[in-house]
C-alpha positions in Angstrom: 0.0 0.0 0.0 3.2 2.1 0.6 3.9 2.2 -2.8 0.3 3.3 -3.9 0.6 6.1 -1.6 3.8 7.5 -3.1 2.5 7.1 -6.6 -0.6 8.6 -6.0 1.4 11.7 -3.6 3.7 11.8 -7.0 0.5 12.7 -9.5 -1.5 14.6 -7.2 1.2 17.1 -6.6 2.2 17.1 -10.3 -0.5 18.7 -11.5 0.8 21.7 -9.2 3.6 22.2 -12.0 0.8 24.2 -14.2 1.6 27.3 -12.1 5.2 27.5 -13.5 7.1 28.1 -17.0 7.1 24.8 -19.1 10.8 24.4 -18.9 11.0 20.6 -18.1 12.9 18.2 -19.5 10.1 16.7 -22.1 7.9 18.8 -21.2 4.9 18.0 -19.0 5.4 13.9 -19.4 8.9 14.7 -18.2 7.7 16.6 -15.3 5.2 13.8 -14.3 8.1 11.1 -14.2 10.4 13.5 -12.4 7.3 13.8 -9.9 6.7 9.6 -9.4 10.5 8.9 -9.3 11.2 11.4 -6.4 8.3 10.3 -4.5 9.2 6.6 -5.0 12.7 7.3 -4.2 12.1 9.6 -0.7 9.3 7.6 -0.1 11.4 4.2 0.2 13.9 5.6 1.8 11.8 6.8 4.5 10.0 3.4 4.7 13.2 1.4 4.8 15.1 3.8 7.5 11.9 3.3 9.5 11.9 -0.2 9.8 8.6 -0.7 8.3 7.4 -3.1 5.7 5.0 -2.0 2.2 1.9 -2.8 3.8 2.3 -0.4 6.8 0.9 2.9 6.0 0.4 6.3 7.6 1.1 10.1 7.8 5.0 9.5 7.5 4.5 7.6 4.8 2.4 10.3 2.7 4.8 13.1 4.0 7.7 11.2 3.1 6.8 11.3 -0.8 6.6 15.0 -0.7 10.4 16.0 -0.6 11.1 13.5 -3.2 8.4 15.5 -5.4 10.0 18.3 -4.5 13.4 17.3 -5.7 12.4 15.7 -8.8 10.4 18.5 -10.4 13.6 20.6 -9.6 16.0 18.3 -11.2 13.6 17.9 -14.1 12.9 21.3 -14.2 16.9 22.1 -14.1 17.6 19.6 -16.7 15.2 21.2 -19.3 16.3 25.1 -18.5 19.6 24.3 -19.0 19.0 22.7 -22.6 16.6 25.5 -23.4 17.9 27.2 -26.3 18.7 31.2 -25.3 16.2 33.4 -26.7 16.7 35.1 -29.9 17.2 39.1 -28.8 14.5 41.3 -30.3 14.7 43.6 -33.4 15.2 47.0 -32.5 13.9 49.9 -35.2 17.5 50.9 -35.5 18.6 47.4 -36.8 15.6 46.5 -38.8 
């Protein structure tokens, strides 16, 4: 049930990355893996550190998802920016 939790913690905060620029890494799809991954991977870790097994479920385990959301939009996010293309500078009247 952990794992449900985390996926479902991973798509339900995705859909918060409609409030920024769409910069990610391929583009929405790339934002919703970056958004699973994280939670999965925090998520886990969390579980695992706590000494609890997949079917044991709580608060921890849904606020445990979040950071890794967190982190993987930004990597995502950073990923894309960086491959962005610069914009192209605007023609002035005196050039044109």
């Amino acid at each position: 049930m952990a794992i449900v939790v985390w996926l479902i913690v991973g798509v339900a905060l995705w859909h918060l990355t409609i409030f920024v620029p769409d910069r990610f890494w391929q583009g929405i799809v790339g934002a919703l893996l970056g958004a699973i991954v994280g939670a999965m991977v925090t998520g886990a870790l969390v579980q695992v550190l706590l000494g609890r097994s997949l079917g044991e479920t709580d608060l921890i385990t849904f606020f445990a998802a979040i950071p890794g959301f967190l982190i993987g939009v930004a990597v995502i996010y950073w990923i894309g920016a960086r491959a962005e293309p610069p914009a192209p500078e605007p023609i002035t009247e005196a050039e044109g």
